[in-house]
N, C-alpha and C positions, 0 to 999 in steps of 0.2 A: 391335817394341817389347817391353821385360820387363816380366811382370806383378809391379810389386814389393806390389800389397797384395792380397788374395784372399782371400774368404771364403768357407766349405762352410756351409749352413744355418745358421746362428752365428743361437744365441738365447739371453736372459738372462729367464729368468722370478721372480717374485718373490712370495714368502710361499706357492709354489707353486701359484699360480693366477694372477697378473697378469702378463702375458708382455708384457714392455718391447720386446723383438727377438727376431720370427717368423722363423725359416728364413729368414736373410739373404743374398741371394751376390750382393757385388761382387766387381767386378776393374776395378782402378787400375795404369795403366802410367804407368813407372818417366818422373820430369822432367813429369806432366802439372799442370796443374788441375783437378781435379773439385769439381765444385759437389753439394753433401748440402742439400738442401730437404726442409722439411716443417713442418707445424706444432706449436705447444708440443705437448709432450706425444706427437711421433710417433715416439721411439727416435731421434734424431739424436744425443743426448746420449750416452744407453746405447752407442749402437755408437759412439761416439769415446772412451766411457773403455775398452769392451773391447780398443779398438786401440791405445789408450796403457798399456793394463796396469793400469789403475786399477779395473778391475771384472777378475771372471774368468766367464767365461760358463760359461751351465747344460748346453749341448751347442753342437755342432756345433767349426768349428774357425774359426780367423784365423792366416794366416801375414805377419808386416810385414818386408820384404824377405827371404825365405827365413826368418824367424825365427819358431816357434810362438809365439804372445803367451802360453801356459801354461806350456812348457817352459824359454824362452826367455827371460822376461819381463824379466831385466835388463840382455840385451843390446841387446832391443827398444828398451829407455827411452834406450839411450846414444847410436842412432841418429833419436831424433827432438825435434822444439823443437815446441811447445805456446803460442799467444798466446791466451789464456784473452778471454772478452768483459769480465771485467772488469778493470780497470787494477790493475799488479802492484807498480809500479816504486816505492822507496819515497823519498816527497817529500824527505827530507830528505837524500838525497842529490844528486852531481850526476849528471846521464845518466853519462857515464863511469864515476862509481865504482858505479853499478846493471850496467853492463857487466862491470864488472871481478866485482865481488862475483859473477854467474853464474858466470864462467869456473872463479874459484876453486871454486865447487858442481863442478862439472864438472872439475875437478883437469887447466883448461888451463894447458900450459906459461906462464909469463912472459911470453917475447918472442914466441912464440904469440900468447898471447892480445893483446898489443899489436896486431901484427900486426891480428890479425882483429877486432879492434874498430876503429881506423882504415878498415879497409877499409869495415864495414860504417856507421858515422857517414856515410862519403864519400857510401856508395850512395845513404844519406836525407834527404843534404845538412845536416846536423847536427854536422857539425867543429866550428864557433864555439859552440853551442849546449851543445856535452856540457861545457865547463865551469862550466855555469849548472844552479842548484837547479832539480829539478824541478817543485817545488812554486809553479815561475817559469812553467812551461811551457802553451802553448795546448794548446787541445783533440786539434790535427792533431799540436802535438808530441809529446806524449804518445802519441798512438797510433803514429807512427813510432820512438819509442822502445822500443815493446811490441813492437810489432813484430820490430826487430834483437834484442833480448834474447830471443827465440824460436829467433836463428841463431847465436848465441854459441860453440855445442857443436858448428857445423859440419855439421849432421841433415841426413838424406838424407830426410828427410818433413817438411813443419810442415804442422800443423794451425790455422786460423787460423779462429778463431768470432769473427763479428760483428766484423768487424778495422775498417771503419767508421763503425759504429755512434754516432749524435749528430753529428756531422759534416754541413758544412754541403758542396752539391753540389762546388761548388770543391775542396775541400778534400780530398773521397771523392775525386776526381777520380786528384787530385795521388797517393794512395794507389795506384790501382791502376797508377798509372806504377811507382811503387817494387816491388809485389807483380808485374809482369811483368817487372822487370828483375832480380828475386829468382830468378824461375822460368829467365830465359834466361843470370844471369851464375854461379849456382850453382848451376845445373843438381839445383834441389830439388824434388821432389815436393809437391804443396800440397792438401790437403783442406779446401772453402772451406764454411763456412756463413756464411747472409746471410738478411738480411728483405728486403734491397734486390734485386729481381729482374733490374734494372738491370746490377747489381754482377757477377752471376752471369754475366749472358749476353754482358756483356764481356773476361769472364776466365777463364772456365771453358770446358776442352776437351769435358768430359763432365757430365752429369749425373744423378743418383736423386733424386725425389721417392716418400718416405719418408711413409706413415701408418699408423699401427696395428702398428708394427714392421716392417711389410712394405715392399718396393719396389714400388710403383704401377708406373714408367716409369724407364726408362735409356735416354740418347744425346744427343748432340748439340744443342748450346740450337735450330739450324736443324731437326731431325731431330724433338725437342719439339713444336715450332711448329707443324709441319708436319703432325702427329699427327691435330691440329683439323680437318680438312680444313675449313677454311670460314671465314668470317667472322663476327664479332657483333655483333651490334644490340643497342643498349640502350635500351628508352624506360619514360620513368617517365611518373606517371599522377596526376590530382588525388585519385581514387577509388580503391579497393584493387578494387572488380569491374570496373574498367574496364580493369585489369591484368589479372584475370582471363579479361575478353571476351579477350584480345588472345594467349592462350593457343588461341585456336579458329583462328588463318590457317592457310592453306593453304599448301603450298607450300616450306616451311621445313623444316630438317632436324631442330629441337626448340624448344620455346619453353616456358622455367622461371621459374620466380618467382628474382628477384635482389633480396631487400631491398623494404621496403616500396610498395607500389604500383610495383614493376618489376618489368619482364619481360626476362630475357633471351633473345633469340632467334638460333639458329647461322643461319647460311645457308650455301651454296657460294661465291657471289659477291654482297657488299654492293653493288656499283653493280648487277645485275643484280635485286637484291630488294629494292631501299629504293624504289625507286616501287610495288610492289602492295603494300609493307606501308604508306606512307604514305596508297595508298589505302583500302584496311582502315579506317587510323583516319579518314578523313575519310567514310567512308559510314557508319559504327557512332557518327560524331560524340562520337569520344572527347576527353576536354583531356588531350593534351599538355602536358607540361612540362618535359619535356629529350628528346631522342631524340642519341646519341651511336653511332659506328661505328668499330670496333675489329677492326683487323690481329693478326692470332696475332701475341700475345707471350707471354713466360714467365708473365707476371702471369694469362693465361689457359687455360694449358697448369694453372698449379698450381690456378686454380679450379675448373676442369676435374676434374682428377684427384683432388681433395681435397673437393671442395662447398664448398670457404672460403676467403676472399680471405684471403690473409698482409696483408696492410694492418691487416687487423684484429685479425693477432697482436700482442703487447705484449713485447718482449723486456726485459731490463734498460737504463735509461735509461744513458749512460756516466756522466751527470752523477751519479748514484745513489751508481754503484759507485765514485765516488771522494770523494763524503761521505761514506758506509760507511766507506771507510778511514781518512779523514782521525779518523771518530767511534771506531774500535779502536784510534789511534795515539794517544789521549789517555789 
């Protein structure tokens, strides 16, 4: 496989002490999906505008398909589509002419640009629909329309943040059918951020969870998982020392405080440790009030690696960012 995105220590510091992106280095191969995790605040953002040209970093280097994002920077922009989290498309017109009006930014031929906006309506099942105002359109439509106006220019990269974000499960569903048939019929490159952990570990070949600027972990959402070695126990407690006590079992491979009067605790194998830990709480005559067991997933690889559930991050609501709009169009 070609590495078409690659970074050398690439960092963006700012007011020359607040370092947004530490010593970065990825490497994204050319048609993949990679998933970019981390929380507000963990340089996800920084390191996607230095790879769109929209920041210029303090050191290190970024090359987006053999091209320096410093030297290069406006050939970079002509190979890649950008689906921002918040909605771009503007209501008053109809999908089609939000289509068309890209192409023309993008100075695509006429019968080009026909072309390849048919093509791409077809992909999102949106033919009958692009002659209709957008300001007509659902939730999902709308985001399928952001989406293909991301591929307008034809980009050998998109970048797609929070591409289902407000989306009701159906409907994210429906999305990542289109987002894999993007990857496999136009053989495009796609760098995914998502709150949805779900989202990730269905779509993404590769992954970095990203804090402090830095990469924590890269590989494989199975490779991830796997990291954990073990399983997790979660039990909450009516008392916060009874949480505490439950800190003292033996046997376990760590046992931390999760949120009020809980503990959570690794183990190697939950069917092999949930009877001495059940016994624990019945000779220590703790209450109980939920006890739950959890298979490595993403949602625990990133708590893991971060100390903080993403559940608990707050991104922009979709509904927000399109009263925002609809509040600057008056």
């Amino acid at each position: 496989m070609v590495n078409i995105i690659e970074t050398k220590n690439l960092s963006k510091t700012y007011n020359g002490k607040i370092k947004a992106v530490d010593n970065l280095n990825i490497t994204i191969q050319e048609g993949e999906i990679y998933g970019l995790l981390g929380p507000n605040g963990a340089g996800k953002t920084t390191t996607i505008n230095m790879l769109t040209t929209r920041l210029s970093p303090t050191s290190g280097t970024a090359t987006v398909a053999g091209l320096d994002v410093i030297k290069d920077s406006m050939k970079v922009r002509r190979i890649l589509g950008v689906v921002p989290q918040d909605l771009t498309a503007d209501e008053d017109l109809t999908g089609r002419e939000n289509l068309e009006l890209v192409a023309k930014f993008y100075d695509v031929p006429r019968e080009k640009a026909k072309e390849r906006i048919d093509s791409l309506l077809k992909m999102v099942e949106m033919t009958e629909a692009s002659t209709r105002y957008v300001k007509g359109y659902s939730g999902g439509m709308r985001k399928r329309l952001e989406l293909i106006i991301g591929l307008v220019n034809d980009p050998k990269i998109l970048f797609l943040d929070e591409p289902t974000l407000g989306l009701d499960v159906q409907t994210r569903s429906l999305m990542w059918k289109y987002v894999r048939q993007i990857q496999q019929n136009l053989n495009v490159t796609i760098i995914l951020t998502s709150h949805y952990l779900e989202e990730i570990d269905a779509l993404a070949e590769h992954v970095s969870i990203v804090d402090h600027g830095k990469i924590l972990i890269t590989g494989t959402p199975e490779e991830l998982k796997a990291s954990l070695k073990g399983d997790v126990i979660t039990v909450s407690f009516k008392e916060q020392h009874e949480a505490e006590a439950m800190k003292n079992i033996s046997g376990v491979i760590e046992a931390t405080d999760s949120g009020p009067n809980t503990v959570r605790i690794k183990v190697e194998n939950a069917d092999d440790s949930l009877p001495g830990i059940i016994n624990f709480i019945s000779e220590n005559k703790l209450s109980t009030v939920r006890l739950t067991v959890t298979k490595p997933t993403l949602d625990e690889v990133f708590l893991e690696y971060t100390g903080r559930d993403i559940r608990s991050e707050e991104p922009t609501d979709a509904r927000k960012a399109m009263m925002n709009m609809r509040r600057v169009r008056q």
